[in-house]
C-alpha positions in Angstrom: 108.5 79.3 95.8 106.8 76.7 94.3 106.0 76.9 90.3 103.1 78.8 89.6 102.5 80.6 93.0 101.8 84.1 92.2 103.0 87.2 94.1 101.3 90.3 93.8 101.3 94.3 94.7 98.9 96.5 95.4 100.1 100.5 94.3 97.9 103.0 95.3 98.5 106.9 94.3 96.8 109.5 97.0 94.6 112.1 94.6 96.8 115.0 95.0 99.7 112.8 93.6 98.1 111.1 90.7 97.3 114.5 89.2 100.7 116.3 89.9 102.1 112.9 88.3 100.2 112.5 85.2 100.7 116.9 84.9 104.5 116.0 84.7 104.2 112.8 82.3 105.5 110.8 85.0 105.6 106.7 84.2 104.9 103.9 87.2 108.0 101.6 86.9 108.7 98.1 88.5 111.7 96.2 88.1 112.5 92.4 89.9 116.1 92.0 91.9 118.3 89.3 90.6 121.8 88.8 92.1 121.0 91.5 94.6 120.6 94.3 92.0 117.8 95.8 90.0 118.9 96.9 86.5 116.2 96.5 84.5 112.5 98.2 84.0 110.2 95.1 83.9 107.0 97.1 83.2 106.3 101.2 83.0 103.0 102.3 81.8 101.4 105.5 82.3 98.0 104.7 82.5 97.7 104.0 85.8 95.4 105.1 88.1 94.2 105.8 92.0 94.7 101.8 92.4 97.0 99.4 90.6 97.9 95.8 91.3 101.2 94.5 89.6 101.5 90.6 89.8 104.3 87.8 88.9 104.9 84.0 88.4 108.3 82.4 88.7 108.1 81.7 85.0 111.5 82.8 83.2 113.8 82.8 79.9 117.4 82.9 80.0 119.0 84.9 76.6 122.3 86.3 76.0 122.9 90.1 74.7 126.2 91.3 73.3 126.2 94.5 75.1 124.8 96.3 78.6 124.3 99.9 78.8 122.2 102.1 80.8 119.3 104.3 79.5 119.2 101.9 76.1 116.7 98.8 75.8 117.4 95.0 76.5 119.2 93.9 73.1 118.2 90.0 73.2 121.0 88.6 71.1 120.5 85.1 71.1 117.7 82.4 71.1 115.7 82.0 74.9 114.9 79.3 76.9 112.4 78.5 79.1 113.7 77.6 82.6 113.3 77.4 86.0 114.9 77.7 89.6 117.4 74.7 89.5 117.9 74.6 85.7 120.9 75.4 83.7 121.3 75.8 80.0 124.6 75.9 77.9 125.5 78.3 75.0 127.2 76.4 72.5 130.5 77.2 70.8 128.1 78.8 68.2 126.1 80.7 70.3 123.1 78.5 70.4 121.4 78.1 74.0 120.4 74.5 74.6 117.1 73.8 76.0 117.2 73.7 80.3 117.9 70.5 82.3 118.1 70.2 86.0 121.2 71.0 87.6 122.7 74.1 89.5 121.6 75.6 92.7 118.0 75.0 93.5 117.8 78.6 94.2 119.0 80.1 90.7 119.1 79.4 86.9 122.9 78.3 85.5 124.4 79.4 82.0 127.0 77.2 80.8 129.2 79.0 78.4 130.7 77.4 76.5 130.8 80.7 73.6 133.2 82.7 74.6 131.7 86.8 75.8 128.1 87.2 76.9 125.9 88.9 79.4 123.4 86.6 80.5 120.3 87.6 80.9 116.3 86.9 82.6 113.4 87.6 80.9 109.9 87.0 83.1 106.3 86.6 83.6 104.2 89.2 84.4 100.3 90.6 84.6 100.6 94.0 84.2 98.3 97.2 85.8 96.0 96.5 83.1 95.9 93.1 83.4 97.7 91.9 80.6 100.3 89.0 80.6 103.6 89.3 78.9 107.4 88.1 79.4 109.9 90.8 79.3 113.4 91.0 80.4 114.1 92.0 84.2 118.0 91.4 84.3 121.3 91.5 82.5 124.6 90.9 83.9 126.4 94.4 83.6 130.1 92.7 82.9 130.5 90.1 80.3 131.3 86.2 80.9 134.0 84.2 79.7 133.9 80.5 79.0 132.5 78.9 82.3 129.2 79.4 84.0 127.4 81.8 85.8 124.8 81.7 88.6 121.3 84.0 88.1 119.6 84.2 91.2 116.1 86.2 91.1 114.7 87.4 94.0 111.3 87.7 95.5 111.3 91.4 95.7 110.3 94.3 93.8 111.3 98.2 93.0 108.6 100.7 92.4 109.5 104.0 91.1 108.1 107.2 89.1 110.0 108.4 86.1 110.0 109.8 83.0 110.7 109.0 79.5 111.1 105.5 80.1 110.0 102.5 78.7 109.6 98.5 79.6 112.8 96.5 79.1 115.3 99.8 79.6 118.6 99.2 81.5 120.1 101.3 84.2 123.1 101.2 86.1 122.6 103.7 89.0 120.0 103.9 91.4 116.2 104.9 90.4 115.2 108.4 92.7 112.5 108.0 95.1 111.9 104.2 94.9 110.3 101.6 97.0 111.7 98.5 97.8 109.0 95.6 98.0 110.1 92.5 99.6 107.8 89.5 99.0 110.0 86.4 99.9 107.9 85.6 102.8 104.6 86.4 102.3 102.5 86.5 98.6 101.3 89.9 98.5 101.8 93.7 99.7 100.1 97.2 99.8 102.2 100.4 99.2 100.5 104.4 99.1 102.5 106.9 97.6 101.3 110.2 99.0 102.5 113.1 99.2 105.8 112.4 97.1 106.7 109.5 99.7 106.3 106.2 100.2 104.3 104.3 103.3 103.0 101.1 104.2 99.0 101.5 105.2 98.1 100.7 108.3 96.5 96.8 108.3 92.3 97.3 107.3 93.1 100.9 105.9 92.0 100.3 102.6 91.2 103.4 101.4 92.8 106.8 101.3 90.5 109.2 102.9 88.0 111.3 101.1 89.3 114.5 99.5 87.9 117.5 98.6 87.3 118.7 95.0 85.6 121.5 95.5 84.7 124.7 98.0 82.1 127.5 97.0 81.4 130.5 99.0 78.2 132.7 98.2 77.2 135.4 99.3 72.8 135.4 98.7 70.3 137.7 97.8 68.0 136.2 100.7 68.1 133.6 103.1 67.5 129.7 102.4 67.3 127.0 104.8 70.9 124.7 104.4 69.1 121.3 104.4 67.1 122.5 101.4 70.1 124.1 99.1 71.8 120.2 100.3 69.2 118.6 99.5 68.9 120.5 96.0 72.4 119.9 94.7 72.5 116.6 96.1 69.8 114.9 93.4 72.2 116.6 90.5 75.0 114.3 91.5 74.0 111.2 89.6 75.3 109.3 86.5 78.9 110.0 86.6 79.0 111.9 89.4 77.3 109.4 92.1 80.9 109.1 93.9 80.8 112.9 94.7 78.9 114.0 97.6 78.2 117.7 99.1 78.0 119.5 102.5 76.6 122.7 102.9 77.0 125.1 106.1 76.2 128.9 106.6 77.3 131.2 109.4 74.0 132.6 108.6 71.1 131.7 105.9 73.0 134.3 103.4 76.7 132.9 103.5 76.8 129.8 102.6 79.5 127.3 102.2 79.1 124.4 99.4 81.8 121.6 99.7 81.9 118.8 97.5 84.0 115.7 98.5 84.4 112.1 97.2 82.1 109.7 98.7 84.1 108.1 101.8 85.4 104.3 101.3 85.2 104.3 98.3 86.0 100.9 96.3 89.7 101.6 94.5 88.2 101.1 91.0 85.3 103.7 91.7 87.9 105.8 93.3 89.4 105.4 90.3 87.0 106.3 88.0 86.5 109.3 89.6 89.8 110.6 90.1 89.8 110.4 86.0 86.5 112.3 85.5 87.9 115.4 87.5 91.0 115.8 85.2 88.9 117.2 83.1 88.1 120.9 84.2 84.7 120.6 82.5 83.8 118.5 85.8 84.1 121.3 87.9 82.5 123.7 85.7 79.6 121.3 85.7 79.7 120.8 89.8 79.4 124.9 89.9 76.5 124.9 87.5 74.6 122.8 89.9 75.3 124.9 92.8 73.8 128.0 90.6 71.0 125.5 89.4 70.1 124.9 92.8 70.0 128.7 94.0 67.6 129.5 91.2 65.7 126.7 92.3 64.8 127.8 95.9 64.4 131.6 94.5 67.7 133.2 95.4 70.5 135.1 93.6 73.6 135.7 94.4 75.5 139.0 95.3 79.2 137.3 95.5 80.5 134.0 94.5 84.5 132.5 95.2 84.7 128.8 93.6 88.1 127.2 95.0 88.6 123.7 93.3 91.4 122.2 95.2 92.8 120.1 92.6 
């Protein structure tokens, strides 16, 4: 990969999901392989939403740390270095890292060491879900070096994972539960959905889960109304914040009636989004009832019995 070619992924969270996640304080993770493993957490944030897209340069820093252990944060012990695929750097007899130079396998970075124990380490660039760019570690070598050199080879390929009480730049030494392995070394970009606590690939052009219902009322009414009208009613309430909602309205008879309200189909993923965060708040639903009640009075019925099911 040439310097500077940026490799992305696209995470998307079915509705059901994002909620049960968030409920449970659950973090997104992402970690990068190098030398066939993935031991660090390159990013984890918990703000994530409906969509997220997690991106990458081949931009790195090679340190040394004095220790490895799992569950703890990346200790950077000595000075980093910028480098590149095909560079090497030495660690001096008093534990100074020299700038890079070429040499090595073109398809790796090479610490010299010339210090005595280390474990070498990678730090690299990413944008995170929020957009924001930072270099953080994504490797250390789980058994020290001795004088001599030693090959880092990062790979095009990601982990994506759920967890809790974790933070960027934590190590781990045994395998993260319920992750996705992401490989990008032959194409630039990928799409995952989690959904329904697994993982899957969407289907090429699929780019949107579909809608998902929020809300079902069932009335009972004190006389008959005419279903295109009570629609028609409710459906002029849900502006401002709620423009992404939409409503259906069917009766086995002009007395029982059945409200459903629903996301708006193909939705964009930031709108999606947006609206996923407005109905974690229960006051949203409250609200979408009130209109229903709003529109009864409006057309001159009542209502003898009422069952609102949100199904969030």
């Amino acid at each position: 990969m040439t310097d500077g070619q940026i490799k992305s992924v696209d995470i998307r969270i079915a509705p059901e999901d994002l909620k049960t996640l968030k409920d449970s304080g659950y973090k997104i993770c992402f970690a990068k392989k190098v030398n066939e493993t993935y031991n660090v957490v390159w990013q984890s944030a918990d703000n994530y939403l409906h969509e997220n897209k997690f991106s990458w340069q081949p931009l790195y820093r090679l340190f040394g740390s004095n220790t490895f252990q799992g569950n703890v944060s990346v200790a950077v012990s000595t000075n980093e270095v910028a480098v590149g695929l095909g560079d090497q750097a030495t660690l001096d007899k008093e534990g100074i890292l020299g700038e890079a130079v070429t040499g090595g396998p073109k398809t790796g970075i090479t610490l010299v060491n010339d210090f005595g124990k280390i474990h070498p380490g990678l730090s690299a660039y990413s944008t995170d879900i929020n957009g924001v760019g930072s270099t953080t570690p994504i490797y250390v070598a789980e058994n020290q070096i001795v004088s001599g050199s030693d090959l880092l080879t990062p790979v095009e390929a990601v982990q994506v994972w759920f967890e809790q009480d974790v933070v960027t730049g934590t190590m781990f030494s045994v395998a993260r539960s319920n992750a996705v392995d992401i490989d990008l070394t032959a194409t630039n970009s990928a799409v995952r959905l989690y959904s329904g606590g697994a993982w899957s690939t969407p289907k090429s052009g699929a780019l949107y889960v579909d809608p998902v219902t929020i809300l079902t009322i069932v009335a009972g009414l004190t006389a008959a109304v005419i279903v295109h009208d009570l629609a028609t009613k409710i459906a002029s309430k849900l502006t401002g914040v709620y423009k992404d909602i939409k409503v259906d309205v069917t009766a086995a008879d002009g007395r029982s009636v059945k409200i459903v309200y629903s996301e708006q189909p193909r939705l964009t993923g930031a709108r999606q989004a947006q609206t996923q965060l407005l109905l974690l708040n229960p006051t949203a639903i409250d609200q979408l009832s009130e209109f229903a009640l709003e529109a009864f009075a409006q057309l001159g019925v009542g209502y003898t019995t009422l069952n609102a099911m949100p199904a969030r």
